[in-house]
GUKEGU-413142 format. One record per residue (C-alpha): residue in one letter; x, y, z. Coordinates in pm, whole numbers, padded with zeros to 5 digits, always signed. Layout:
AXYZ...
END
This chain:
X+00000+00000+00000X+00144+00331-00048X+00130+00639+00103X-00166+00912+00097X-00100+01249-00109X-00268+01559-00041X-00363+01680-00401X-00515+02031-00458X-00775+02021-00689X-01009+02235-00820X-01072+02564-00591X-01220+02494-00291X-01174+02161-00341X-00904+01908-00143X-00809+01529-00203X-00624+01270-00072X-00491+01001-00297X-00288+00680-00264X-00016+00648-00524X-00198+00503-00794X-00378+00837-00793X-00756+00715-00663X-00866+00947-00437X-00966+00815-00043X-01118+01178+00094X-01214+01467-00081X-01315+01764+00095X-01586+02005-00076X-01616+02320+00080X-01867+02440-00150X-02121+02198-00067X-01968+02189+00340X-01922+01791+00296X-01643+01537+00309X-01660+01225+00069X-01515+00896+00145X-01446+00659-00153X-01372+00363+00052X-01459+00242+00379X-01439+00443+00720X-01241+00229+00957X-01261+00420+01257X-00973+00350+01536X-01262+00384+01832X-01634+00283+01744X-01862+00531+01636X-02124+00348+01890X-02110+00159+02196X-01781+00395+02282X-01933+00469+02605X-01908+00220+02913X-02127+00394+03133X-02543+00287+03159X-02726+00609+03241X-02466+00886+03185X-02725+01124+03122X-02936+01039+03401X-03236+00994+03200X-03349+00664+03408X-03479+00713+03762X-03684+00358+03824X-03671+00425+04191X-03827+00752+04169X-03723+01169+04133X-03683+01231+04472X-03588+01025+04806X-03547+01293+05122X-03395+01218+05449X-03077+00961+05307X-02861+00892+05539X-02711+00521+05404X-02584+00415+05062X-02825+00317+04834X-02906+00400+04456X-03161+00693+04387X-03091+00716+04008X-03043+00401+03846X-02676+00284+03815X-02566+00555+04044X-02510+00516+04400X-02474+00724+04673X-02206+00579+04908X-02277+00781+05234X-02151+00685+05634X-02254+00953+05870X-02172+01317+05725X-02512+01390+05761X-02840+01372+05569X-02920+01451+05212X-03192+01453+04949X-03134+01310+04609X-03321+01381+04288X-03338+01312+03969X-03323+01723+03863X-03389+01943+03565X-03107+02170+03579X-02847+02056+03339X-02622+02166+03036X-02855+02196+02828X-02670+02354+02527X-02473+02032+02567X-02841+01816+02441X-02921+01681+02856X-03236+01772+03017X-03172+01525+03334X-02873+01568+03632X-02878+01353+03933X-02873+01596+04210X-02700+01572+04570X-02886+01862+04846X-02731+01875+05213X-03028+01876+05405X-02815+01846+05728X-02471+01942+05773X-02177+01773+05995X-01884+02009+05917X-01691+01802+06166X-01648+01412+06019X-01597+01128+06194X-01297+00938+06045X-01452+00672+05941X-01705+00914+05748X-01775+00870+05388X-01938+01048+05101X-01893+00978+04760X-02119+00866+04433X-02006+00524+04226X-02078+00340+03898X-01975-00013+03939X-01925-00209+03581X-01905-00565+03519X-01567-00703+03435X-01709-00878+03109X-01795-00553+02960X-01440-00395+03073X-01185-00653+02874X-01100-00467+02584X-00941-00251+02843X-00717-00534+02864X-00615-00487+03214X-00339-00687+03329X-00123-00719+03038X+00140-00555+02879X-00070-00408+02587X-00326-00277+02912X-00553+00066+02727X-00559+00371+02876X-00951+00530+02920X-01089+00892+02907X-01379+01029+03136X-01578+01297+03067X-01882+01417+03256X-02044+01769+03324X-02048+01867+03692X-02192+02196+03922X-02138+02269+04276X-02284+02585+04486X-01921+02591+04650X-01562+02588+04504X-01269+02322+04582X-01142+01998+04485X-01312+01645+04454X-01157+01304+04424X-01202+01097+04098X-01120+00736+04092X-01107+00387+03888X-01124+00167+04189X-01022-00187+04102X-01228-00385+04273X-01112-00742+04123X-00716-00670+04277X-00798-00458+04529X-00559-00153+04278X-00707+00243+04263X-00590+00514+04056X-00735+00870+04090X-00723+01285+04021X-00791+01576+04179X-01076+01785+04002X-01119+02149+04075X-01447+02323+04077X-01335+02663+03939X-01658+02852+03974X-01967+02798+04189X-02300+02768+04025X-02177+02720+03723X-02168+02425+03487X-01817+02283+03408X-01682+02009+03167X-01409+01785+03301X-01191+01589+03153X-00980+01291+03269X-00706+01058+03161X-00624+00715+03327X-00347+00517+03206X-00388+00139+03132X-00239-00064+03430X-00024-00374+03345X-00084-00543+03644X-00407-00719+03764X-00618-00859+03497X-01027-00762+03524X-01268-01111+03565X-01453-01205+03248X-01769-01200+03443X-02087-01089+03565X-01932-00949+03899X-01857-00566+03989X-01478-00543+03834X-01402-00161+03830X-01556+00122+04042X-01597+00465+03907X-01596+00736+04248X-01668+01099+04315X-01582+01158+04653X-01703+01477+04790X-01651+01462+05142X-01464+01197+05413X-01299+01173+05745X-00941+01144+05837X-00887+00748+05746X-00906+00871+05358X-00725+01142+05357X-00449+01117+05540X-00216+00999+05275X-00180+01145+04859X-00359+01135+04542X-00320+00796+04375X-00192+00940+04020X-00074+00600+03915X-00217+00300+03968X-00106+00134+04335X-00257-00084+04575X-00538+00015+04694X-00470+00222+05049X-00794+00380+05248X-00552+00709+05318X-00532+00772+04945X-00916+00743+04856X-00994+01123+04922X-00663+01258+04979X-00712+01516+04708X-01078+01606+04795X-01140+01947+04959X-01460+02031+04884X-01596+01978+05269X-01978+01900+05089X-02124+01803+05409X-02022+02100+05589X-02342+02311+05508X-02707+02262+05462X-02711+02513+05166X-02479+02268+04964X-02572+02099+04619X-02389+01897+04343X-02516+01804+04018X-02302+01545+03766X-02434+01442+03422X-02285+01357+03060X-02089+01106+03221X-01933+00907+02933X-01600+00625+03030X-01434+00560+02639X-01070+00399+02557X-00848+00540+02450X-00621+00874+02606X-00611+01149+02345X-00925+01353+02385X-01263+01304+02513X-01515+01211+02199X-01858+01420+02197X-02113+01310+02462X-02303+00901+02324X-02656+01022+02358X-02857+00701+02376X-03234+00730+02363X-03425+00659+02684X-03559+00338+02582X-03208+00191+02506X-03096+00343+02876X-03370+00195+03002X-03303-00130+02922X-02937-00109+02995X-03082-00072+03348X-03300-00340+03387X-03053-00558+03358X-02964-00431+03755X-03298-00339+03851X-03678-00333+03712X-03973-00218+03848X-04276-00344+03644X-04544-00055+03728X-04645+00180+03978X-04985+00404+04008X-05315+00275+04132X-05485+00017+03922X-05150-00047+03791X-05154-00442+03641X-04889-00625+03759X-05018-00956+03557X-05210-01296+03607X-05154-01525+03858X-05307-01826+04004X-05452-01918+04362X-05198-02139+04401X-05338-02280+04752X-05606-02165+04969X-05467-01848+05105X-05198-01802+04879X-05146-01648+04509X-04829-01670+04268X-04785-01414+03988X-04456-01486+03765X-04286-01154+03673X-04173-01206+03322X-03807-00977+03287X-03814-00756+02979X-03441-00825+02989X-03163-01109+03070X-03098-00958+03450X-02720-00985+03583X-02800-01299+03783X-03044-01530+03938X-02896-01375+04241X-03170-01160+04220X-03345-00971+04548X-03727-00882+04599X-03781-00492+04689X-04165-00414+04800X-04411-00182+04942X-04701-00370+05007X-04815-00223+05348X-05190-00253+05450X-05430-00257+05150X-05183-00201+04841X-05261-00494+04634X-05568-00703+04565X-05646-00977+04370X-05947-01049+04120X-06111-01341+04063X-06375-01251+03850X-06581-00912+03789X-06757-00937+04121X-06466-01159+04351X-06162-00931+04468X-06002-00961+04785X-05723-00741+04903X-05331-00871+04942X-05194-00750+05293X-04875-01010+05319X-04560-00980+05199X-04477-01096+04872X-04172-01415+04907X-03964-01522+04605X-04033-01876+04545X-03822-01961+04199X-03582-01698+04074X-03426-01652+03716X-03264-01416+03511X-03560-01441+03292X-03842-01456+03509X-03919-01452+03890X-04203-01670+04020X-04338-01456+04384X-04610-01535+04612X-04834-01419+04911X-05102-01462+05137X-05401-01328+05297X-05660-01367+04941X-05851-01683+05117X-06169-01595+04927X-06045-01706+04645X-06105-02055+04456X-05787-02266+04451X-05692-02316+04084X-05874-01968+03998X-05677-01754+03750X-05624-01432+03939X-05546-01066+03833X-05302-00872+04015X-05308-00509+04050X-05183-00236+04263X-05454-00084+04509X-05215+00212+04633X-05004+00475+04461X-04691+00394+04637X-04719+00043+04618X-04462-00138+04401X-04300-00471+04345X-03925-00445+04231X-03685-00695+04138X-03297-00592+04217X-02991-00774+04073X-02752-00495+04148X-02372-00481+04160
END
């Protein structure tokens, strides 16, 4: 093969040709196009660059809002808030975002109760675990290991520095960077570099491999010792040794993060992979689904199973994680009922159980519906707006 030329041709006009004179690109700036004779063989894919589910925050299963948090848990799906003491916190699912950038979504952090005096063993930080069989082209662990690029848009009602890390959960190895907020109230782009690391290859599996964290406040046992700028093993002192942002130390405190996009490679970060919602949404209940909410809601048909006792089987609109899986419920006094026919309903005050769990399908039963006729197809619906059945196969 030889080499490409760069051949003017006529004005305005630009081509590259190999040395048998047929032209690869030519550039038109008349018409404001670029032609490609042969094929585009990109050195990153166009799609699928991205390795984060929900970097837009456009999927909130859970719900928009959940006041009072004082433990980790996830709010918006794939992201979870990794809190020990440091007080208490609301987390939404918020409006304000870049919007010039193409998001309407941000998941939103509010200190609702400050401790500006941490315990050491304090903790607060957000994290985006990803399974080590969607992380091997990184291939981690060799001598060829890739270096990656993240990218996400974050705000902040207070200046200073938070922590950024790739927390390798597989070898126990952490690499991170210091990220200044520059201007309060104000929406700012960052952009980070990680190298590939040679040592500790990532399981080809189903498990939680790498970490993604934003640490925004902690006490003394993560801070005491320096910014993990290469990749080391992992040491507690390190984890938020750059982070000086002191979130928790005020009530009037917020941080927003969206446009979070994880790609290969280390040159620059590639515009935002906007994915539509129903793509996201599936992505995300692989970890997590939540078949309906609202009263009347149908969940589906089940059958009296025994006297006293109904099974519904919960189809999955996607392959979950694992059969792992857990059940997650509000069922309280009244929420669900069951219907026999037009005229035959009784309500469903137990708790629902698991009784046969895949990663297709999860068989569930309960109690308390001894009007019914054993045998009897049954209808299940939701009697209460905050009632819900969820099934969880989270990282």
């Amino acid at each position: 093969m030889g080499d490409l030329i760069i051949k003017p041709a006529d004005e305005g006009h630009l081509k590259l040709q190999n040395d048998a004179g047929t032209t690869a690109i030519e550039i038109k700036d008349d018409e404001n196009a670029v032609y490609i004779s042969g094929d585009l063989v990109p050195s990153t894919p166009l799609s699928h660059r991205n390795m984060i589910i929900n970097g837009a925050m456009q999927v909130a299963q859970r719900g928009t809002g959940f006041s009072a948090v004082t433990a980790t848990g996830y709010q918006i799906d794939r992201f979870e808030t990794t809190l020990q003491g440091l007080g208490a916190y609301t987390i939404t699912q918020n409006t304000t975002a870049p919007t010039s950038e193409g998001f309407t979504q941000s998941y939103k952090i509010d200190c609702t109760s400050a401790d500006a005096s941490p315990s050491a063993t304090d903790f607060l930080f957000i994290s985006h675990k990803i399974e080590g069989q969607n992380l091997q082209h990184l291939r981690k662990g060799t001598s060829d290991a890739k270096s990656v690029t993240l990218s996400f848009w974050c705000r902040c009602t207070k200046t200073g520095n938070i922590q950024v890390n790739l927390n390798d959960w597989d070898n126990t190895r952490i690499i991170g960077q210091a990220v200044t907020i520059s201007s309060a109230d104000t929406w700012e782009k960052k952009t980070l570099t990680f190298a590939g690391d040679t040592s500790g290859v990532l399981g080809n599996d189903n498990g939680a491999s790498l970490v993604l964290e934003w640490w925004l406040d902690k006490g003394s046992n993560f801070s005491g010792g320096a910014v993990p700028t290469s990749w080391e093993a992992l040491s507690s002192a390190d984890r938020a040794a750059g982070c000086t942002l002191a979130f928790g130390d005020n009530a009037a405190n917020d941080f927003y993060i969206t446009g979070v996009q994880l790609e290969l490679g280390s040159v620059v970060a590639t515009p935002f992979e906007h994915r539509s919602y129903a793509d996201e949404l599936r992505r995300c209940q692989r970890y997590y689904y939540k078949p309906e909410t609202g009263t009347n809601a149908y969940l589906g048909k089940g059958h009296m199973y025994a006297s006293g006792t109904i099974r519904l089987l919960v189809p999955h609109p996607v392959t979950m994680r694992t059969t792992s899986t857990t059940l997650e419920q509000d069922y309280g006094s009244q929420h669900f009922y069951g219907i026999e026919t037009s005229s035959t309903a009784t309500y469903v005050d137990a708790n629902w159980a698991v009784q046969l769990q895949g990663t297709n399908a999860t068989l569930i039963s309960t109690g308390s519906a001894s009007t019914m006729t054993v045998g009897r197809g049954i209808d299940v619906k939701l009697s209460e707006s905050t009632a819900y059945i969820a099934i969880s196969a989270e990282l």
